[in-house]
N, C-alpha and C positions, 0 to 999 in steps of 0.2 A: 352494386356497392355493398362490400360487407362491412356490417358494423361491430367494433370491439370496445372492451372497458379502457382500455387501454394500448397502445404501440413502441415498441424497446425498438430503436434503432441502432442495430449493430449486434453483432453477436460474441465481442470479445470478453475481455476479462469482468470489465462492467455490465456490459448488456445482459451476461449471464446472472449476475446477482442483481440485475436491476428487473429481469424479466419472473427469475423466480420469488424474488421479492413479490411482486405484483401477484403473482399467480397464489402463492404462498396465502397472502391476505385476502382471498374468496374472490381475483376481478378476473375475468375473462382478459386473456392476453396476448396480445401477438407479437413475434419480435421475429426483425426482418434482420435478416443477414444476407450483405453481397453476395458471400459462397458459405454454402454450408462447411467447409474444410476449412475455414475459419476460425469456428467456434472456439472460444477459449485458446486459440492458437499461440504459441512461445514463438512469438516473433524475431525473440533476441538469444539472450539466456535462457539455456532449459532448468532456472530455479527459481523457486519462489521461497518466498522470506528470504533472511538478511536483517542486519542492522536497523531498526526500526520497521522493517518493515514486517518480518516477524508479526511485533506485536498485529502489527493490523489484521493482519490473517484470523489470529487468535480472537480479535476482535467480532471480522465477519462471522468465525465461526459462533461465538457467544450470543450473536444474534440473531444463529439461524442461518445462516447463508452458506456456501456450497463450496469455497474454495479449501479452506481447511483440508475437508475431508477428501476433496478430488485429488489434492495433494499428497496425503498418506497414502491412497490410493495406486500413487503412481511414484512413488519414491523408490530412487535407485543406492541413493546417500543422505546420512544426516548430516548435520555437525550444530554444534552450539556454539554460536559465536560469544568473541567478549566473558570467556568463564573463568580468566583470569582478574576480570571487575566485580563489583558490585551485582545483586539480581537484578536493580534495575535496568541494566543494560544486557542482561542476556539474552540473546535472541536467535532463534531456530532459522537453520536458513538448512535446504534440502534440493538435492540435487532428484531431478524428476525425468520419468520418461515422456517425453513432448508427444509423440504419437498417443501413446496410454491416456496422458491425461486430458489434451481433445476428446478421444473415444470415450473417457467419462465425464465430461463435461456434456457432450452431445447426449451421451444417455439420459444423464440425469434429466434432461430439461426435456426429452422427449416423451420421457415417464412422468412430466408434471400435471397433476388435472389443472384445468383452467388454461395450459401454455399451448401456442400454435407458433409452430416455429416453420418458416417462410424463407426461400430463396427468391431475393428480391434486389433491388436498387430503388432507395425510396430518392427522389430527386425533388422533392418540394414537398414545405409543410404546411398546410394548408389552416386559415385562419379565417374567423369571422367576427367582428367587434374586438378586438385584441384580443380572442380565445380561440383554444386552436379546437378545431375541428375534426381533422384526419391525417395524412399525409398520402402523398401521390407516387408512385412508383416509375422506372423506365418504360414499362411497358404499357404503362395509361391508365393502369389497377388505380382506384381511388381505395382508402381502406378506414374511416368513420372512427372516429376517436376523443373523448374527451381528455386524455391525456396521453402526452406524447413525451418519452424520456430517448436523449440525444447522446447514442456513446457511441461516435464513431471512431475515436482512437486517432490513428495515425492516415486514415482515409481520404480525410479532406484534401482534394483537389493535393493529392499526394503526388511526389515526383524522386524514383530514385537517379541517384547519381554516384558513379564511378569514373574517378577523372576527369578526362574529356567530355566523356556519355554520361548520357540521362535519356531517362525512358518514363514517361507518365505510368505509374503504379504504384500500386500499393508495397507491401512485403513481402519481400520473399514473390516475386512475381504475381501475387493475387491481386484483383482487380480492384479499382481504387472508385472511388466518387468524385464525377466531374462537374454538376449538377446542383449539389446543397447548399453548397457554400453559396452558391447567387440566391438563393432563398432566403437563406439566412440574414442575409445584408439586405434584402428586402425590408424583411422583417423590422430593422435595425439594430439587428446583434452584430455585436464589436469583434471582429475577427484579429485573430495575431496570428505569423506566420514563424514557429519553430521547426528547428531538426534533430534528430536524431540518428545514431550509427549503428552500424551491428559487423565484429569482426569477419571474417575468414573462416568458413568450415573444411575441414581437415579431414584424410582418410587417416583412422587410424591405424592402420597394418603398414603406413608408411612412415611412422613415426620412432624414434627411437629413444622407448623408453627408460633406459637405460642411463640416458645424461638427466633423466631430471628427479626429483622427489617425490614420489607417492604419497597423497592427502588421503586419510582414512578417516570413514566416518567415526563418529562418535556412539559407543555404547550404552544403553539404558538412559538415553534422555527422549524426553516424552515427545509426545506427535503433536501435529499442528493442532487437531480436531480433539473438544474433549468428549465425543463420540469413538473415537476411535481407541485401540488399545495397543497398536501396533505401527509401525511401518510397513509397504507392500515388502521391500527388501532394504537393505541398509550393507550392500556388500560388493558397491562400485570402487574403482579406487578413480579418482582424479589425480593430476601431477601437476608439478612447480618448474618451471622453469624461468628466463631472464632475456630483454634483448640484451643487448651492448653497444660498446661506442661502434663496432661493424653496420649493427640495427641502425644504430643513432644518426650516421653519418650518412645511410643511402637516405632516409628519410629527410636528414636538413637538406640537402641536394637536390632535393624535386621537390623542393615547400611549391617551387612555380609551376610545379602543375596538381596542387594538392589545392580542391576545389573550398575548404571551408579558410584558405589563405589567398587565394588569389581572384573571390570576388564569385565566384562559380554558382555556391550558393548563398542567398543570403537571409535563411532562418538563423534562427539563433538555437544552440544545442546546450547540452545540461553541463551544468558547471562539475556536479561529482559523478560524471561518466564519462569524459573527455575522451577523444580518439586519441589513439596513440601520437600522432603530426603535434595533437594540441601538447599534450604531455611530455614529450620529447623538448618543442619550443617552450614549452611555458617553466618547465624544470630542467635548464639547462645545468644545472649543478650535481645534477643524479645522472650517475652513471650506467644505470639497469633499470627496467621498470617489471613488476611480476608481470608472469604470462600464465594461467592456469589452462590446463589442457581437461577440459569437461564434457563427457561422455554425454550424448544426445538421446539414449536409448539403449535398449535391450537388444532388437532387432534392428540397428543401423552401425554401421561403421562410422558413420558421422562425428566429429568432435569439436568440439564450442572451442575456441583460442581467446577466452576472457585476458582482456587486458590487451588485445590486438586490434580495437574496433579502429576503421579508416576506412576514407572514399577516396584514397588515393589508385593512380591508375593500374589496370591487373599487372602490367611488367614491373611499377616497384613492389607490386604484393608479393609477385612474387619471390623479388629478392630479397626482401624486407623478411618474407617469414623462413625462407633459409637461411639467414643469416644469424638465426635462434638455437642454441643449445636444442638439440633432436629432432631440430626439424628440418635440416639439411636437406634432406630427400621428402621431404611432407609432400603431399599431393595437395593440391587447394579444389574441392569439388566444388565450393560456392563461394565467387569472394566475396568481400565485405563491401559496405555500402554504405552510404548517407539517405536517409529521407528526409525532405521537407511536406510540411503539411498544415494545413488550417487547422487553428483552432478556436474556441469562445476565449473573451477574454472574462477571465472569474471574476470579476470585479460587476460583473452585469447580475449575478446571479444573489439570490436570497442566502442567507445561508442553510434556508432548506433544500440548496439545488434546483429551483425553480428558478426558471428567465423572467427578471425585473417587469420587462415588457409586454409579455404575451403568457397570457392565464393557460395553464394547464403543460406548461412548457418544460420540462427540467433536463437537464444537462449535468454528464458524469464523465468522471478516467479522464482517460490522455487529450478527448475533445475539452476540456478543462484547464489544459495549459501542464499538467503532471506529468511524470513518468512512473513506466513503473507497471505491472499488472499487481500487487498490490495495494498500491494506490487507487489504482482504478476500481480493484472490488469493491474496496471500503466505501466511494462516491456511489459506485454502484447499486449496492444495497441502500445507501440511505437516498438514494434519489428514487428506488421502486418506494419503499415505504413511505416518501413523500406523497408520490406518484398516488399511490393508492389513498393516502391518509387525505387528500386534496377529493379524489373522489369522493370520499364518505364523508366530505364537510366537514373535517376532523382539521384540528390545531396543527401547522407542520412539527414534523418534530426534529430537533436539533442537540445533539452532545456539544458538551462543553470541552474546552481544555482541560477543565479539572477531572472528568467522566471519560475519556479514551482520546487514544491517539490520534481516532477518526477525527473528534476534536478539533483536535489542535490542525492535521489538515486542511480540512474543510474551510478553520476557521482563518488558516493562512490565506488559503488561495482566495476565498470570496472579499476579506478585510483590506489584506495588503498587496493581493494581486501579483504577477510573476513577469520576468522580463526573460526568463528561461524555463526549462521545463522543472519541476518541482519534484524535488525528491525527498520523503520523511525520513528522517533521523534520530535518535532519542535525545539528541540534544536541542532539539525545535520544542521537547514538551517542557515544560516549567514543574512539573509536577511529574515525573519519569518516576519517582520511586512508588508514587503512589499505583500508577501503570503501569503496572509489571505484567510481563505474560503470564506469568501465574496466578493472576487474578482476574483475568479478563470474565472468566464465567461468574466468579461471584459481584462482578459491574454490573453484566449487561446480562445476564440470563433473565431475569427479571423482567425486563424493560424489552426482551424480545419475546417475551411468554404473552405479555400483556398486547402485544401490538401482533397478537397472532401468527409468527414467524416460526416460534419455539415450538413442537408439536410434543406430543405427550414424552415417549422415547427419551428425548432429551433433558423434558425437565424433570423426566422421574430419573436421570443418573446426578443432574444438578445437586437434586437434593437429596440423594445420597451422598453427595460427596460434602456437602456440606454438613449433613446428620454426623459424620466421618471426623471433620473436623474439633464439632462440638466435641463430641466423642475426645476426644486425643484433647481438647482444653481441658474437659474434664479430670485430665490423668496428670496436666502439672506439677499438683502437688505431689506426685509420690516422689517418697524421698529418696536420698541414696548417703549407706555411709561414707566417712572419707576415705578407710579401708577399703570399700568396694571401686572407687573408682581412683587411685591414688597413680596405679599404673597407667589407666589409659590417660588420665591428665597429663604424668608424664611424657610419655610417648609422644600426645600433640602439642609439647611446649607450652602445657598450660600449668599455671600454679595449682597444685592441690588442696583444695577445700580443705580448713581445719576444723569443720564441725558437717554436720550431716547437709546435702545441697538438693535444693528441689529440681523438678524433670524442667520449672523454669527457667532457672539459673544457668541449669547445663546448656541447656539449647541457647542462653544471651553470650555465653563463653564464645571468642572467635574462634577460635579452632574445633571447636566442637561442630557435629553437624547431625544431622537427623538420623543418618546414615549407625553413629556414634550411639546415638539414643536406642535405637532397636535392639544394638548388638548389647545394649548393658544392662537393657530392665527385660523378663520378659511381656509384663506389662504391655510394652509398647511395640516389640517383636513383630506382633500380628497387625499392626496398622499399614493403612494404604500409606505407600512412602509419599505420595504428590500430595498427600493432605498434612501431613507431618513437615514436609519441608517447607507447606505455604504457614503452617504454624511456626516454623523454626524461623522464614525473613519474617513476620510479623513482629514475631518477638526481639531478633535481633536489633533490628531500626525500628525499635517502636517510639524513640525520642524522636528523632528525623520525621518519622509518618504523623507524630503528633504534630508539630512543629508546622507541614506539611497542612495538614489537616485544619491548622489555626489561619493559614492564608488561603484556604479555599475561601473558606467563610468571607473572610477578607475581603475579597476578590469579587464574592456570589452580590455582595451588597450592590456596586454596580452593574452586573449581570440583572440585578431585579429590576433596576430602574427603567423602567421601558420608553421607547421614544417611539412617541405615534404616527402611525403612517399619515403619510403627507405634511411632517413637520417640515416647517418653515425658517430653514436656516438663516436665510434674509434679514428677518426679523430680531435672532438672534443678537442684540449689542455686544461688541467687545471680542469676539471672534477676528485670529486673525484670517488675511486672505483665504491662505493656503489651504487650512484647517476648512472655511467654509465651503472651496471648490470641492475639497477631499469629501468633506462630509454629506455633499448634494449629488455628487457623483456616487457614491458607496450606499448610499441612506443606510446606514447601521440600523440595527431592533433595539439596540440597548444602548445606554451611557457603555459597558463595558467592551462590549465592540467597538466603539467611537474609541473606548482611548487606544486601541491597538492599529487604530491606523494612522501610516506614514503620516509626518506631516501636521498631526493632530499632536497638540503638545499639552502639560499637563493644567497649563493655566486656562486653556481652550474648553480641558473639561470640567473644570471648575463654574466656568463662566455655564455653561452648557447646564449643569448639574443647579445648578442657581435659576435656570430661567424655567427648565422643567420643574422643578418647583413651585417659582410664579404660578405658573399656566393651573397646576391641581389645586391651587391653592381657588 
């Protein structure tokens, strides 16, 4: 029997930021994966970031973790979403090469000192006194462990389906786990059973590009990683195209043998990724729905049909996707598919990512109840630095809503729990302006330098970029006549200053932009433009950030109030039912987590905040 600090089960988008986590922080680590071709694998979409999810990326990278930069890495397209909104919602979303960025995911983790990465099937996890001890493999490997962190994804006792058929596996044909799940429930970890889809891959020499819209990246916006300075390339093109009422009607026509309507399967799938069957019925008033044609790679003719996903049978796939503007003659080299698979239910978990039940246990990503492989990293890393911080007898560590988006995740799924798969958005955080991607490094670089993650490298560019910033506050004051800047005010519809305007004024002006400032003083010419432009939104919403700022605080009073383990709700007078089941079920750490869960109403925390009181008194 071999003995480790530590065991990562699984080697996807989690397992990889929960294994380098682990290894990162000084523990001997091993992480097993069913097939090493696996690792980090784009089981759906070949992109990462998007619409909140973005920031999470930003996030892991802030703290040291690995996706970021595999991403830059492997990028074929950028684009900046939402840049006709506010910053708070701007969010980096990149079209990637899925081969590439596997091959560096595998690299990196095989150049990690501390990591031993394992072609395995771990099939039971092994406990002694409610602490886990190791986990056991198919092939009867016991392997020694005081902590065990659980990212199997979409594996559990997983089963695709198309149509009629269904076949036990995982994605994409790779081999699934048949075995866990009965452990687990052993154990008594609460399983739920979701699903999820993935459209039709396409030959692209069969496609005719010609009827639809070319999507181009976007020029000079920054990379996921603030290691990086670059994109690998940014000179894919993607295209637009539409179904129709042709699309619309072979679809309504076979709902009876379209498996997530006629009983076929019965996970439940994610409400803001729907298969085309659901969206079709569920928005019968929309007569087109987008179809995005996305290039899977450098080296494949392959192409993503975002906005096509169904487990309907291959014969209406196939008419279904000719019946699309340019894909008349498409070839379908893989079709689409549904998977159902076990999951943890989040509600079992700490909000460190540790299982309630069994000491040493933690659980991340889409085993979690989420979608998503940026979801998944974000769990991921913070269930390795659990993971580890639980080894070294260290206090778990937890982000708050008001501190990143990982946050507000974490604090979704463990609090409030999920009856579909979870997906982040920026309208989930209550504080979005304050979490911008362009602040993610100066949140968490800090907070990842301290807990060992951040290595030198990184936090000597941190703070330069932050010396960078000081730097360019320091230059606010220089002035500017109204003469000197009467034209460009002009030009951008802005009123012209009638006495002389500081570098701070200009930059609060709306139409102004940082871009504006370089070109007018040369003062400020020579500045890094990403440090100038996190000075320009500071400055522009600085009433909102303050404002912002005045309800964290707010907020953080019940975040302090701590509720000690093994309180006794019971006891509690004046509580209603509901609020007591939720609250014995969920055991929250804080008064402030109590009041975020369902159920729990404000007069509940009232009462609650009254009786913790009692008790310190």
């Amino acid at each position: 029997m071999k003995a480790y600090d530590a065991i990562v089960v699984g080697g996807g988008h989690a397992g990889v930021e929960a294994a380098h986590a682990l290894a990162a922080m000084g523990h001997n680590t091993l992480m097993i994966s069913l097939t090493l071709e696996a690792i980090a694998f784009l089981a759906c979409n070949p992109n990462i970031g998007g619409t909140g999810k973005g920031h999470l990326v930003k996030e892991v990278d802030a703290l040291g973790g690995l996706m970021g930069i595999l991403a830059d890495k492997a990028t074929i397209q950028a684009r900046m979403l939402n840049l006709g909104n506010g910053p708070a919602v701007h969010s980096l979303r990149a079209q990637v090469d899925k081969a590439l960025y596997h091959r560096l995911a595998k690299q990196a983790l095989e150049s990690t000192p501390n990591l031993t990465v394992l072609e395995g099937e771990v099939t039971e996890i092994l406990c002694e006194g409610g602490e886990i001890t190791g986990v056991k493999t198919a092939l009867g490997e016991t392997y020694l462990a005081k902590a065990v962190v659980l990212c199997t994804g979409v594996y559990l006792d997983s089963r695709i389906v198309i149509g009629e058929y269904s076949r036990d596996s995982g994605p994409s044909g790779f081999q699934a786990s048949f075995r866990l799940s009965e452990s687990l429930e052993k154990l008594g970890i609460p399983l739920m059973r979701f699903k999820t889809g993935t459209p039709p891959r396409l030959l692209a020499s069969s496609i005719d590009y010609s009827k639809m819209a070319p999507q181009y990246g976007d020029k000079g916006i920054p990379t996921f990683s603030f290691m990086s300075d670059n994109f690998n390339r940014n000179d894919f093109l993607c295209y637009l195209t539409y179904t129709n009422k042709t699309t619309h009607d072979i679809i309504l026509s076979n709902l009876h043998r379209a498996p997530i309507f006629n009983g076929f399967i019965e996970g439940v799938g994610p409400r803001y990724c729907p298969s085309i069957e659901a969206k079709v019925v569920r928005f019968k008033d929309k007569d087109r729905h987008q179809v995005f044609i996305e290039p899977e790679g450098t080296d494949t003719h392959e192409v993503y049909a975002q906005g096509l996903s169904t487990s309907l049978p291959y014969d209406i796939q196939d008419k279904m996707v000719a019946s699309v503007a340019g894909l008349e003659d498409a070839k379908i080299m893989r079709y689409g598919y549904a998977i159902e698979y076990d999951c943890v239910d989040p509600t079992a978990l700490y909000p460190t990512l540790a299982i309630k039940t069994v000491k040493g246990l933690f659980s991340a990503g889409q085993a979690n109840g989420s979608s998503g492989y940026e979801e998944a990293a974000a769990q991921g890393i913070m269930a390795g630095i659990n993971a580890a911080l639980y080894l070294q007898g260290r206090e778990g560590f937890v982000l708050r809503r008001d501190q990143a988006y990982i946050g507000v995740l974490i604090d979704d799924l463990v609090t409030k729990g999920v009856d579909e798969p979870y997906r982040m958005m920026t309208s989930r955080a209550e504080y979005r302006l304050h979490l911008r991607q362009d602040n993610a490094d100066i949140r968490l670089t800090e907070t990842g330098r301290s807990l060992g993650l951040v290595k030198e490298d990184r936090y000597k560019r941190y703070l330069e970029h932050k010396k960078e910033i000081e730097r360019i506050e320091g230059l606010l004051s220089v002035s500017f006549s109204p003469a000197s800047v009467k034209d460009l005010f002009e030009a951008k519809g802005e009123t012209p200053p009638k006495s002389g305007i500081s570098a701070k004024d200009f930059l609060k002006r709306t139409r102004l932009t940082a871009d504006d400032l370089m070109a007018a003083s040369p003062d400020f010419a020579g500045c890094d433009l990403r440090a100038l432009k996190y000075v320009e939104t500071e400055l522009k919403y600085e009433g909102y950030l303050d404002k912002q700022r005045r309800e964290i605080r707010e907020e953080a009073r019940l975040e302090e109030l701590v509720i000690p383990d093994g309180f006794d709700y019971d006891k509690v007078e004046g509580l209603l039912s509901e609020a007591r089941e939720k609250l014995k079920k969920i055991r929250p750490l804080t008064v402030g987590q109590a009041s975020r869960i369902y159920g729990v109403t404000p007069a509940d925390i009232t009462v609650l905040i009254i009786c913790l009181k009692k008790k310190s008194k």
